[in-house]
C-alpha positions in Angstrom: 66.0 55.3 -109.4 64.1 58.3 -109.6 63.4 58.3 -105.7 67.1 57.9 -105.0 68.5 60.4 -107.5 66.1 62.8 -105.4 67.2 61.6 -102.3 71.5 62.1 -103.0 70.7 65.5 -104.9 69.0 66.8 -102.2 71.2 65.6 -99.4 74.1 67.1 -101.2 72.5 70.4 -101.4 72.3 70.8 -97.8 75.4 69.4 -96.8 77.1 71.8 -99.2 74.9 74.2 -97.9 75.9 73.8 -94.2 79.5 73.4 -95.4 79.6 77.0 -97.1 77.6 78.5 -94.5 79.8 77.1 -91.7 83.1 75.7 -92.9 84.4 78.0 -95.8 85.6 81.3 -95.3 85.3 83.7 -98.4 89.0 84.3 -99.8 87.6 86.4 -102.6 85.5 89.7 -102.3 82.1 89.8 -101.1 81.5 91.7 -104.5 83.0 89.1 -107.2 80.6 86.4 -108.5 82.8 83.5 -107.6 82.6 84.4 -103.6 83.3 83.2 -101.3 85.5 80.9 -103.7 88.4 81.8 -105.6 88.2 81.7 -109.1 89.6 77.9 -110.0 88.0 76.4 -107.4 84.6 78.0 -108.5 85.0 76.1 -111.7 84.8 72.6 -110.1 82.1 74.0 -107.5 79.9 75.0 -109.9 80.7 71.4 -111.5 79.6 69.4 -108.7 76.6 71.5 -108.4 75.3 71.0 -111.8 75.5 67.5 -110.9 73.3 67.8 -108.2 71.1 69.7 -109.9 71.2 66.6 -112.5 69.9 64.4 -109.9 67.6 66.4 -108.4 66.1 67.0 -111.9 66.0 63.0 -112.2 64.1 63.1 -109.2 61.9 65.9 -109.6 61.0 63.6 -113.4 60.1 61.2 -111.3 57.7 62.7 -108.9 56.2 64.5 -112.0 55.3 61.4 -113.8 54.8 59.2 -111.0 50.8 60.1 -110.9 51.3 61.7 -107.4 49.6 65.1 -108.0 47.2 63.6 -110.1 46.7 63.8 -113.9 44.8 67.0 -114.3 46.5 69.5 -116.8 47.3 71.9 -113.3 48.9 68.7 -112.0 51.0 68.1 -115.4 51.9 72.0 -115.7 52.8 72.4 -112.1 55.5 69.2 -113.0 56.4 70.8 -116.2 57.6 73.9 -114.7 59.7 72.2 -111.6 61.2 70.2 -113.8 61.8 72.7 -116.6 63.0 75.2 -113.3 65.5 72.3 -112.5 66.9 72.3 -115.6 67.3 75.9 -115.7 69.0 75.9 -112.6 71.6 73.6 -113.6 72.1 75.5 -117.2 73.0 78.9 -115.0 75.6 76.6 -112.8 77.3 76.2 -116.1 76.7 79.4 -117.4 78.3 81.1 -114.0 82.0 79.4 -115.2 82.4 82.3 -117.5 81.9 85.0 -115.5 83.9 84.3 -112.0 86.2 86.6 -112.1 83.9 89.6 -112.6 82.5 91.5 -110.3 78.4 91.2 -109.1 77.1 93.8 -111.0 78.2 93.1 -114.4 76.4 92.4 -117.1 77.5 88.8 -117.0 76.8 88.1 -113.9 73.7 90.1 -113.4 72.1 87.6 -116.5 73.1 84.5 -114.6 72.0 85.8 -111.4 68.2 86.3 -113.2 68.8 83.0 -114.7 68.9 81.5 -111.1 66.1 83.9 -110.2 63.8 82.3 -113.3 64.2 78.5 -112.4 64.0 79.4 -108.7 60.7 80.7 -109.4 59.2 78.2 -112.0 60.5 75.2 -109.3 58.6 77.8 -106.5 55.1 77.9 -109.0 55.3 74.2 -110.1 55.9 72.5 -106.7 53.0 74.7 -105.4 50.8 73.8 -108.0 51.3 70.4 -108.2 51.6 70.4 -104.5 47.8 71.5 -104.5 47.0 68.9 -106.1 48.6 66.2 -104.4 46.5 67.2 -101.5 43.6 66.5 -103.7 44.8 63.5 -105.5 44.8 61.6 -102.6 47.4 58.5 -104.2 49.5 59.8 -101.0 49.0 59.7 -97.6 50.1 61.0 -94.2 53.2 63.5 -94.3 54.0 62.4 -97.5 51.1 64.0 -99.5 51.9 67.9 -98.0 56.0 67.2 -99.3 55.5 68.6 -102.7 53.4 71.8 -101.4 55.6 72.1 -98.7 58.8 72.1 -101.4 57.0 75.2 -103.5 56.5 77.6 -100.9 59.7 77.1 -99.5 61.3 77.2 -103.3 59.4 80.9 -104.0 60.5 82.1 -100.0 63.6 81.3 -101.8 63.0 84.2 -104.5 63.4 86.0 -102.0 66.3 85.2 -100.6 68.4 85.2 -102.8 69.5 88.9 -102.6 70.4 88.2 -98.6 73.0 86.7 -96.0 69.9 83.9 -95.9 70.5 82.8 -99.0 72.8 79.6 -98.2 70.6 78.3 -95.7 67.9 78.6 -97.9 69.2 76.5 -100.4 70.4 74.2 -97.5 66.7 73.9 -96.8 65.7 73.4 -100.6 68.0 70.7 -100.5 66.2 68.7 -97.6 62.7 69.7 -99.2 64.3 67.2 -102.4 65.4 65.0 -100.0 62.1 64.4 -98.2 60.7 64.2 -101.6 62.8 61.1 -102.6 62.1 59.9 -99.2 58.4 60.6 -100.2 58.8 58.6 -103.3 60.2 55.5 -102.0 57.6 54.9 -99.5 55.4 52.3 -100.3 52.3 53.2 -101.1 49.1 51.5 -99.6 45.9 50.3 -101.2 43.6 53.5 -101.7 40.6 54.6 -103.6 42.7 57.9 -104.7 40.9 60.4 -107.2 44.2 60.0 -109.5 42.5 63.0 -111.9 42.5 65.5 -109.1 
């Protein structure tokens, strides 16, 4: 369950991703928070993306107490905080409803827009930590094992996006970094000797 929650969250993102960034043409100003959609359809947008961050959230759960990264406490924090980042990503979809008709700069929206900023970077800092030690864990194996690592320093370039014209493909690729991570998870995992307390 967890696995596949992960793998339709994070196949949604990017394919909403690639559909904003190639298929919808802004009928709003570049300046209002709802760009590029107008102001009732950014209701059911930002709808359908806290969904998607609820099944992503599922997923990242999952990963966090699957034993992947280990059980050491920078292995358990490093899940904490994706997870908690998730959820705070999915509480600022929500939170955005109020404020799409006002413009980006106001008060509003400039809370909501740090709100994004926060669980961006507490996704970013927990994916790299527990990515670190899923490298030293060693429970998995081949491309699998570098997923979660590979997840938080994409997640904190994504910081840094977020003020740019980059910013939609960047989520696009967030999207397939929770995708690989379901994938990740529903692999099958082979017999190993694994220091689980990495």
């Amino acid at each position: 369950m967890y696995a596949l929650s992960a793998i339709a969250g994070g196949a949604a993102t990017l394919l909403s991703a690639a559909l904003v960034q190639f298929a919808v043409q802004p009928s709003v100003p570049d300046t209002q928070w709802s760009c590029p959609w107008p102001s009732d359809t950014f209701v059911l947008v930002c709808a359908v993306y806290a969904v998607l961050h609820a099944l992503v959230l599922v997923g990242v759960f999952g990963f966090a107490s699957s034993g992947a990264a280990g059980t050491s406490r920078v292995a358990r924090t490093g899940g904490a905080l994706a997870v908690i980042g998730t959820g705070v990503l999915l509480v600022a979809e929500l939170a955005s409803i109020p404020f799409r008709a006002e413009a980006l700069d106001a008060t509003g929206p400039s809370l909501v827009g740090a709100l994004f900023g926060l669980g961006t970077l507490l996704i970013g800092v927990g994916f790299l930590m527990a990515g670190v030690t899923t490298l030293r864990a060693g429970v998995w194996q081949g491309w699998r094992r570098y997923v979660p690592l590979a997840a938080g320093v994409w997640t904190t370039v994504l910081v840094g996006l977020a003020a740019t014209g980059g910013l939609t493909v960047g989520v696009g690729v967030y999207g397939l970094c929770m995708l690989l991570l379901g994938v990740a998870m529903r692999t099958p995992v082979p017999a190993t000797t694994a220091r689980i307390a990495a």
